[in-house]
BALUM-121981 format. One line per field, with one value per residue: x, y, z of N, C-alpha, C in turn; residue number from 1; residue in three letters. Coordinates in steps of 0.05 Angstrom, whole numbers, plus 5000, padded with zeros to 4 digits. Example, Ala and Ser with C-alpha at 12.3 -4.5 7.8 and 13.67 -1.06 7.14 Angstrom:
<pts>
n.east: [5264|5257]
n.north: [4886|4955]
n.up: [5156|5142]
ca.east: [5246|5273]
ca.north: [4910|4979]
ca.up: [5156|5143]
c.east: [5264|5258]
c.north: [4934|5001]
c.up: [5156|5157]
torti: [1|2]
bagu: [Ala|Ser]
</pts>
This chain:
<pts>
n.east: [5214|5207|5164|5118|5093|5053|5044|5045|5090|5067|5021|4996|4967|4994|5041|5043|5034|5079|5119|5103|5135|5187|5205|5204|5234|5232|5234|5218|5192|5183|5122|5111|5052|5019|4987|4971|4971|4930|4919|4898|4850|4836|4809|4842|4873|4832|4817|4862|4895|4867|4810|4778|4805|4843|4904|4949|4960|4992|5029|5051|5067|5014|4979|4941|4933|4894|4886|4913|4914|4896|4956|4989|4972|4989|5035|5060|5037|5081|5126|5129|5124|5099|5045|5037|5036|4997|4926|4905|4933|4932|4883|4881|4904|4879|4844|4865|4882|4828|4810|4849|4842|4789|4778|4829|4874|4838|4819|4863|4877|4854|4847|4903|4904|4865|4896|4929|4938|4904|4895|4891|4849|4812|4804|4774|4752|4729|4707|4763|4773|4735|4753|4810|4785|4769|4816|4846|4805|4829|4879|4890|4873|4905|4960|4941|4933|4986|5017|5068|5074|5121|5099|5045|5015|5028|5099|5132|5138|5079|5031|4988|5030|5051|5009|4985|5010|5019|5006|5034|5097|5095|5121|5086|5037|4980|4944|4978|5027|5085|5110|5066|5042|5071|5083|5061|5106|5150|5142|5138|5195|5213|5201|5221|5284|5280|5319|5325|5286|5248|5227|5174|5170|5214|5215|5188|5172|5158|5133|5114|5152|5167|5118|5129]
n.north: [5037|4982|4982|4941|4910|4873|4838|4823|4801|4801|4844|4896|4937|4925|4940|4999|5013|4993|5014|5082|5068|5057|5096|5149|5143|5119|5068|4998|4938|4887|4833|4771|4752|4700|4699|4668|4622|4613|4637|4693|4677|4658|4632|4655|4693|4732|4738|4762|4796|4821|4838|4839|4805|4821|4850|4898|4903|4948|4952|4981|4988|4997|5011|4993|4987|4986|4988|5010|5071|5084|5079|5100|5149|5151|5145|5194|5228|5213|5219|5266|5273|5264|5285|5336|5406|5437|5462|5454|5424|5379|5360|5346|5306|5265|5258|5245|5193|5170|5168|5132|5084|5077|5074|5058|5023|4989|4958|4948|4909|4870|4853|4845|4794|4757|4759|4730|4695|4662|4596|4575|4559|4588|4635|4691|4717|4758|4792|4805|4833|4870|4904|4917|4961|4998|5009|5026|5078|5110|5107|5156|5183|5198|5193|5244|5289|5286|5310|5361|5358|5340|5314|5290|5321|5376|5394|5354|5281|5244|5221|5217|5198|5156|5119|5117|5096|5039|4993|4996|4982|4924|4870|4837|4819|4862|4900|4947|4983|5013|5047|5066|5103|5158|5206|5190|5141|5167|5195|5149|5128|5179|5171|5129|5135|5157|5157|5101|5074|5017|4954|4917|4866|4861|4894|4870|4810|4751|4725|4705|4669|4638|4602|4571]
n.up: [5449|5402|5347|5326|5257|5236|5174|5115|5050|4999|5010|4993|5013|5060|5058|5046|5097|5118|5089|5100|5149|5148|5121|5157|5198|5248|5289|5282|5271|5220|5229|5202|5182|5156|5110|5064|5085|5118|5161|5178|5189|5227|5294|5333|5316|5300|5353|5380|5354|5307|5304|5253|5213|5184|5154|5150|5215|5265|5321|5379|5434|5480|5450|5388|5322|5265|5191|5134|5129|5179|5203|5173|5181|5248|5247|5218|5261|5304|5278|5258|5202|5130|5135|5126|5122|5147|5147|5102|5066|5087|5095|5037|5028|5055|5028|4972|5000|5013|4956|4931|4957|4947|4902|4865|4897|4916|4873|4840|4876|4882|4830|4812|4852|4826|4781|4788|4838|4836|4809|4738|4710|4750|4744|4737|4682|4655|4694|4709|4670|4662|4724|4704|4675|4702|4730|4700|4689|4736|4746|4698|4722|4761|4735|4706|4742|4756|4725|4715|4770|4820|4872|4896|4941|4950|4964|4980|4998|5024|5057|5017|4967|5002|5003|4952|4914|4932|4911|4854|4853|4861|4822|4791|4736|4733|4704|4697|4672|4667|4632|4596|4619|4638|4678|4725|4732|4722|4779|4809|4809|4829|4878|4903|4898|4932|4995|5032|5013|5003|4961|4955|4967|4986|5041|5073|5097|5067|5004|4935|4916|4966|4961|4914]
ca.east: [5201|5201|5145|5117|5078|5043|5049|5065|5103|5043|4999|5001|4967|5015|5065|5033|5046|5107|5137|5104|5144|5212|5218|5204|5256|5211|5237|5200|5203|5154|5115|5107|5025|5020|4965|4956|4964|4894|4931|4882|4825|4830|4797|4865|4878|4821|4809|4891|4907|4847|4783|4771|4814|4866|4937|4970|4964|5002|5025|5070|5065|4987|4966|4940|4921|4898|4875|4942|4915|4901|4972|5008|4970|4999|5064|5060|5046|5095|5155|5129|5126|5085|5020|5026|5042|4977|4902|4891|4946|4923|4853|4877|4922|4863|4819|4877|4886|4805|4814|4865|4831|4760|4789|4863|4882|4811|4818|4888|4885|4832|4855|4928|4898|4858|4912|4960|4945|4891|4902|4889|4827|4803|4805|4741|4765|4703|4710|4793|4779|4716|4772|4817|4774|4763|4841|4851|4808|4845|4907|4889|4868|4931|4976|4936|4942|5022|5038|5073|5079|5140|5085|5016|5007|5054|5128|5144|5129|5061|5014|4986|5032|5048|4985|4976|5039|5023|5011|5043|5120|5100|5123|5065|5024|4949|4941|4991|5049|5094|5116|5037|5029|5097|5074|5070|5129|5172|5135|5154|5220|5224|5200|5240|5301|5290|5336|5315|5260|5251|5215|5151|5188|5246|5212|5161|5169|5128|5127|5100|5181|5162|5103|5141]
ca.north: [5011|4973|4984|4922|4917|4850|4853|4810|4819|4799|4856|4924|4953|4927|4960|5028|5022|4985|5041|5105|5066|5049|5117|5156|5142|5115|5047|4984|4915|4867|4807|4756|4743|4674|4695|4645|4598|4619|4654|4710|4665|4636|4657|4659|4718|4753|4751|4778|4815|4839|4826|4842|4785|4832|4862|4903|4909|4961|4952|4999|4992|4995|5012|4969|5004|4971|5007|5022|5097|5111|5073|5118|5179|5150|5139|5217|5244|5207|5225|5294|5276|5260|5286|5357|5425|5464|5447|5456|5396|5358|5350|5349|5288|5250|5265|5226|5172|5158|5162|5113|5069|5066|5073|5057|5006|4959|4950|4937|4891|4843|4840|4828|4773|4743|4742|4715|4680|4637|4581|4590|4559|4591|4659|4707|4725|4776|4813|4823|4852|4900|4911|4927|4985|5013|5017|5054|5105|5111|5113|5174|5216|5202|5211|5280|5302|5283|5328|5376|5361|5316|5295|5284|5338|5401|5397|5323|5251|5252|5201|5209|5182|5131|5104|5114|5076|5019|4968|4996|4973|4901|4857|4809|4830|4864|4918|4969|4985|5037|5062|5072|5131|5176|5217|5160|5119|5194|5201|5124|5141|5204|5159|5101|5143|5167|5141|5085|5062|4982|4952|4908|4833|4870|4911|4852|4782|4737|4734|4683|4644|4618|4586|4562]
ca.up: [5443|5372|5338|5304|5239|5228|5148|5091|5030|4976|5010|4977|5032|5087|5044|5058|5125|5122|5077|5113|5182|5137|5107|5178|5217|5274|5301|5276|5249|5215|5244|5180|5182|5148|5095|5048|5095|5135|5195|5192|5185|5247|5317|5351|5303|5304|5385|5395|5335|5286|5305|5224|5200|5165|5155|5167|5244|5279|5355|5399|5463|5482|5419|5360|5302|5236|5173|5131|5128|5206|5214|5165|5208|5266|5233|5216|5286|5318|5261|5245|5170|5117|5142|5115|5134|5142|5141|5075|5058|5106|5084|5014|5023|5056|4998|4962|5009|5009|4931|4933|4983|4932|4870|4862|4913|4929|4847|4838|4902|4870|4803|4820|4865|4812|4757|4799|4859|4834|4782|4714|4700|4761|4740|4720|4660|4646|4721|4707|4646|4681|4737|4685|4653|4729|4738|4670|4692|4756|4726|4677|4742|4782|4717|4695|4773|4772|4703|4726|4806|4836|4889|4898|4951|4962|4954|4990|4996|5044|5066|4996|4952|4997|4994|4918|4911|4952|4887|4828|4851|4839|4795|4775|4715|4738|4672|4693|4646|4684|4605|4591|4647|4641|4696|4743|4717|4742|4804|4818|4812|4852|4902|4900|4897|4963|5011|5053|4998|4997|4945|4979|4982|5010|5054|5088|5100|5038|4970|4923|4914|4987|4955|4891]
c.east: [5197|5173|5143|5092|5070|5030|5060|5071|5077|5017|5008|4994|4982|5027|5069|5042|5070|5130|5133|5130|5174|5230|5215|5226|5247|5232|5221|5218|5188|5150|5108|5069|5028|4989|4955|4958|4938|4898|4911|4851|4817|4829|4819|4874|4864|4816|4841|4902|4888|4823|4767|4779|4835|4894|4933|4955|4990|5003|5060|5052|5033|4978|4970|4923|4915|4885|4907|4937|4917|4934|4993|4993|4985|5027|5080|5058|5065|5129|5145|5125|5097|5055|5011|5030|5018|4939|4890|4907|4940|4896|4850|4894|4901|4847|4829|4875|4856|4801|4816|4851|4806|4770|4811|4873|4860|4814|4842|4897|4875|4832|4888|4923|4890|4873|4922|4969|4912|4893|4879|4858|4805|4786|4779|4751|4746|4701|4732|4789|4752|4744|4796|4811|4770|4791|4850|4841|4825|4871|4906|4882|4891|4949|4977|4954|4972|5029|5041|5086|5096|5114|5062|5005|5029|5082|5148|5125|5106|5048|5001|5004|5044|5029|4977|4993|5034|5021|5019|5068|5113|5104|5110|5048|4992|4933|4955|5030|5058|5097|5090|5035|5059|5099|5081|5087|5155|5168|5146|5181|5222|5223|5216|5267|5302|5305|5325|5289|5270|5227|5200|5163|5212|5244|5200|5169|5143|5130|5130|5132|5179|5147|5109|5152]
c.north: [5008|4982|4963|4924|4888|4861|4821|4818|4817|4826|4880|4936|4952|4935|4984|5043|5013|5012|5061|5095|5074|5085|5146|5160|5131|5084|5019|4961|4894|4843|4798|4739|4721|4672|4682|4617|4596|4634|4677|4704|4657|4640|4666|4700|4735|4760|4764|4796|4838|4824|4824|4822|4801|4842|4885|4912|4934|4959|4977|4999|4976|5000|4997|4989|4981|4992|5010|5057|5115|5104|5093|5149|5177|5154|5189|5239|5233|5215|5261|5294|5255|5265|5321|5383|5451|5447|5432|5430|5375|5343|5340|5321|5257|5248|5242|5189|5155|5149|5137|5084|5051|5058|5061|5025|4977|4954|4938|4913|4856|4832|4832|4795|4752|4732|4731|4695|4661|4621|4587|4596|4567|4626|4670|4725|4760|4792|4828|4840|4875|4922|4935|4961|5002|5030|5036|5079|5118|5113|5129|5187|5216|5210|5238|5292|5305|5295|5353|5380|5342|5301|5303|5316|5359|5388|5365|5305|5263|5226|5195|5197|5160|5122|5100|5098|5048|4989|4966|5001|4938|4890|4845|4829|4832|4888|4940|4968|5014|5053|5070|5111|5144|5193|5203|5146|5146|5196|5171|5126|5158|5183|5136|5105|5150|5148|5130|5062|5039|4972|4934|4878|4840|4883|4890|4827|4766|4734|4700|4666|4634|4595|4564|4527]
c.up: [5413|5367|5317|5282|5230|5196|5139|5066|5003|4983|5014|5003|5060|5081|5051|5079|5130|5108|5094|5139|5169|5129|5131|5203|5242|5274|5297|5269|5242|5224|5224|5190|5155|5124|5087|5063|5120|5155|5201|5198|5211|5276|5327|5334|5303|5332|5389|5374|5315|5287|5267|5203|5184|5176|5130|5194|5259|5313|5361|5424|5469|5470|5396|5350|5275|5219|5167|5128|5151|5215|5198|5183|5230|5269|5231|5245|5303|5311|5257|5218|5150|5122|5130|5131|5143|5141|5127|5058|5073|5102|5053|5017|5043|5035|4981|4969|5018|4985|4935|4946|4963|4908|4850|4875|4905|4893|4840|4856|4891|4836|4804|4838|4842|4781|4776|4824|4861|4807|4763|4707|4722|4767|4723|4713|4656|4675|4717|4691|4651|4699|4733|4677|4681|4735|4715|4670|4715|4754|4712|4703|4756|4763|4706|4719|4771|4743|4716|4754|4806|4851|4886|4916|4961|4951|4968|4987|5031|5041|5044|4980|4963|5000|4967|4908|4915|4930|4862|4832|4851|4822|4776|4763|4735|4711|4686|4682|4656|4654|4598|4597|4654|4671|4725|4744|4735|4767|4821|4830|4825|4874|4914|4897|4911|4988|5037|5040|4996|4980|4967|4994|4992|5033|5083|5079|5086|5017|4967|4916|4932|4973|4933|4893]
torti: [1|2|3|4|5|6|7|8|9|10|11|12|13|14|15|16|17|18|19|20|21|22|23|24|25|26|27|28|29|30|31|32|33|34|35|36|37|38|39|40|41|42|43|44|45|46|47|48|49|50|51|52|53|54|55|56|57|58|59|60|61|62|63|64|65|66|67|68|69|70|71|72|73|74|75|76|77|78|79|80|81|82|83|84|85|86|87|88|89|90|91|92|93|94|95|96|97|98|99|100|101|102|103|104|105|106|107|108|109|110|111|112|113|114|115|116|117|118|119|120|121|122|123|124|125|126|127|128|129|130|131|132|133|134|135|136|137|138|139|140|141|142|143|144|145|146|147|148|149|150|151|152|153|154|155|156|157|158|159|160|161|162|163|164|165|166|167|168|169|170|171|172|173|174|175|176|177|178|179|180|181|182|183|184|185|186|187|188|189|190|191|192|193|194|195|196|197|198|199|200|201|202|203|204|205|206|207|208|209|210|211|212]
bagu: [Unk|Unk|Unk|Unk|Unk|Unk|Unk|Unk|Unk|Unk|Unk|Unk|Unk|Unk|Unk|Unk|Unk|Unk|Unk|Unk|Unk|Unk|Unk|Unk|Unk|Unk|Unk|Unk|Unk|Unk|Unk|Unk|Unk|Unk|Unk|Unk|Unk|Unk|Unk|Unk|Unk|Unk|Unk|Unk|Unk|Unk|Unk|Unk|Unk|Unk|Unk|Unk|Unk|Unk|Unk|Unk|Unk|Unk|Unk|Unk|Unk|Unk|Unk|Unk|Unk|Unk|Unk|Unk|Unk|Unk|Unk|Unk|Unk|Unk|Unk|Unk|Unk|Unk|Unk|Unk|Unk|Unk|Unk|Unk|Unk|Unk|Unk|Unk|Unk|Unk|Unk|Unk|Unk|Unk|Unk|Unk|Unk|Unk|Unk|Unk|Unk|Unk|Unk|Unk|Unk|Unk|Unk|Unk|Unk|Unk|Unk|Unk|Unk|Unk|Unk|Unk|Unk|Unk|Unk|Unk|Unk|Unk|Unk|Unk|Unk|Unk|Unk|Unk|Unk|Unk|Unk|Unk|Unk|Unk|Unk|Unk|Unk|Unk|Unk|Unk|Unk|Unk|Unk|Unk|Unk|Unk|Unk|Unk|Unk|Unk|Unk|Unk|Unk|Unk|Unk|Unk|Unk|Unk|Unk|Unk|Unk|Unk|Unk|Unk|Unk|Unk|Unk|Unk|Unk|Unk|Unk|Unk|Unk|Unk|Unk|Unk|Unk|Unk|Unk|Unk|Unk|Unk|Unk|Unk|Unk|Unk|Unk|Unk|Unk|Unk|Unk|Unk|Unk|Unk|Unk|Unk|Unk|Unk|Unk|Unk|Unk|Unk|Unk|Unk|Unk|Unk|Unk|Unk|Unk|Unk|Unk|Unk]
</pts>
């Protein structure tokens, strides 16, 4: 049975799970959730799909999952991969993917939003640039962490980096500068060189040239 991924291409964290599915080998294929046009706003969506109002959704079969972190777990026991070989990686690549989650992601999510998908004069100038100074440190602990290591945890691609990943292959300006963070800018690349990798508007049905 397919495995579908209610996902669009503007959201980093459907990415997460759209990548962990893509790069798995598991069977899948995305359902285009209608974001900016209110689709998750609206009861029909939350009584049959996410009572929470969000994406990404996960269904197989009799299971709906949302969260892009328990869907890349799910993603991981069902492929065998990315979840870690041992306890001690296993606990250490959640550690990451909670990081990621407080630190990394929910910052990069809301300042990419606010440059870029609300008009000009609509923009809180004095939050981006707080936002900003949040992601800089966040970006100096994931670049220290990645001197030296190909990946985030052990010797492959794992549930951590794709989650740490999940908003720094966009294109639209939020303050990260792949040339900045060397570290990160290589680890990109390892990753994105792996075979089967789709960038996020290639991977998920969306992106802001619909809206254009």
């Amino acid at each position: 049975m397919t495995i579908k991924l209610h996902c669009f291409g503007e959201s980093g964290n459907a990415y997460k799970a759209a990548l962990a599915l893509q790069l798995s080998g598991l069977d899948w294929e995305p359902v285009k959730v209608d974001f900016f046009g209110g689709e998750t706003r609206t009861p029909d969506y939350r009584t049959t799909i996410n009572n929470m109002g969000e994406a990404p959704v996960m269904i197989d079969g009799d299971i709906r999952l949302t969260q892009s972190g328990v869907i890349q777990d799910y993603v991981s026991e069902q492929s065998g991969k990315f979840g870690g070989g041992n306890p001690e990686e296993r606990r250490e690549i959640l550690r990451w993917v909670l990081w990621d989650n407080h630190k990394l992601s929910s910052n990069a999510g809301m300042t990419r939003f606010l440059m870029n998908f609300l008009p000009e004069d609509k923009q809180p100038k004095e939050v981006i640039g707080f936002m900003q100074g949040r992601l800089s440190a966040a970006y100096a602990v994931l670049n220290d962490h990645l001197n030296g290591r190909d990946w985030i945890v052990g010797d492959g691609i794992t549930n951590a980096d794709l989650s740490c990943c999940g908003y720094l292959y966009y294109p639209e300006p939020f303050g990260f500068v792949r040339k900045d963070w060397p570290h990160i800018d290589a680890w990109l690349t390892r990753l994105s060189d792996t075979p089967g990798w789709k960038a996020p508007y290639d991977l998920m049905p969306g992106s802001p040239a619909d809206r254009a």
